[in-house]
N, C-alpha and C positions, 0 to 999 in steps of 0.2 A: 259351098260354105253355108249357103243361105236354107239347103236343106240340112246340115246339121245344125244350127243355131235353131230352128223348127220345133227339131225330132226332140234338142237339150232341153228347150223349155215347154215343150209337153209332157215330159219327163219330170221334171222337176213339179212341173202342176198335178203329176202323178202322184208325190210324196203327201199330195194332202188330199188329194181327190179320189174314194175309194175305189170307186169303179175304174180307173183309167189307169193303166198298166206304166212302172216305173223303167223298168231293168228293159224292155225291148226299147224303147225310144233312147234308152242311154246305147246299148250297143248300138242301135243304128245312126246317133250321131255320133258315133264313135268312127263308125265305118265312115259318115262323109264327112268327118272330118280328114280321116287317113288318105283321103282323094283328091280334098282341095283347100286343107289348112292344114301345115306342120307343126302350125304355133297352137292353134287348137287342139289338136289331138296332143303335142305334148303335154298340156296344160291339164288335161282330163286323165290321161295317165298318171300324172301326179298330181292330180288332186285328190284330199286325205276319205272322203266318200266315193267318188266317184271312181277313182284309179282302181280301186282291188275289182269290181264288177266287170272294168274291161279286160284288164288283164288275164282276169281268170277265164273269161270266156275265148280270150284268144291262144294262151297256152291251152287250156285244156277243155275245152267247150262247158265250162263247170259253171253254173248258176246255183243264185244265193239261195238256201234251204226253205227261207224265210219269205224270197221271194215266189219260189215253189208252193208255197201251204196259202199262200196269197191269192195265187193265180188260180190254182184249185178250187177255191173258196168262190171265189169270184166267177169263177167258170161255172160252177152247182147252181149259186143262186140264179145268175143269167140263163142257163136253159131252165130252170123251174119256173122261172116267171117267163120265158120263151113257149112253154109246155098250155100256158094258162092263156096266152096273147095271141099265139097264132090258131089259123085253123088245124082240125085234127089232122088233116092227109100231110102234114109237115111240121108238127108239133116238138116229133121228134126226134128230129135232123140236127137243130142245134148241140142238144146232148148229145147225139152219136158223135159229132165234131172236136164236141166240147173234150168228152172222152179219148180218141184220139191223140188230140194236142196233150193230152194229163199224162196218158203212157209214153208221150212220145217227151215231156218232160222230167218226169220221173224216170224216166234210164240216161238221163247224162246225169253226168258228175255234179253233187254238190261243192259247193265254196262256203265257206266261212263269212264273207263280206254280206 
């Protein structure tokens, strides 16, 4: 329980804080809550923002479009300024990764939420 209440409100500090990813901290408190709160995970289900993101990810592994174009965004800048911080013999590791995790996002399914 005490790592989904965690995961929820790093999540939630994700909503206002650019850099810090929203939709992974919500499904992975989603997950501990499904392991050690029934009260909580019902609660998150039906809650009127947060229910459609779990849902969809657990019927159909489907993430939000919006959160998609985010994460991408987010992913560009971090290795551009990764490109510029590190030395050259590893410069360009983060991008390759970064690229990666974008193909390997952009082939599930999107949601509407």
């Amino acid at each position: 329980m005490i790592a989904g209440v965690l995961a929820l409100v790093t999540g939630v500090v994700g909503i206002v804080v650019p850099l810090l990813p929203t939709t992974p901290f919500i499904l992975l408190a989603a997950f501990c809550f499904s392991r050690g709160c029934e009260r909580c995970e019902r609660w998150m289900l039906e809650h009127a923002r947060l229910g459609p993101i779990v849902r969809d990810w657990r019927a159909r592994h489907a993430v939000p479009r919006r959160a998609k174009q985010l994460a991408t965004v987010m992913m560009a800048l971090g290795s551009a300024a990764a490109a510029f911080m590190l030395p050259p013999s590893v410069a360009r590791l983060p991008a390759l990764v970064c690229v990666g995790v974008a193909v390997w996002l952009w082939r599930l399914p999107s949601s509407a939420a």
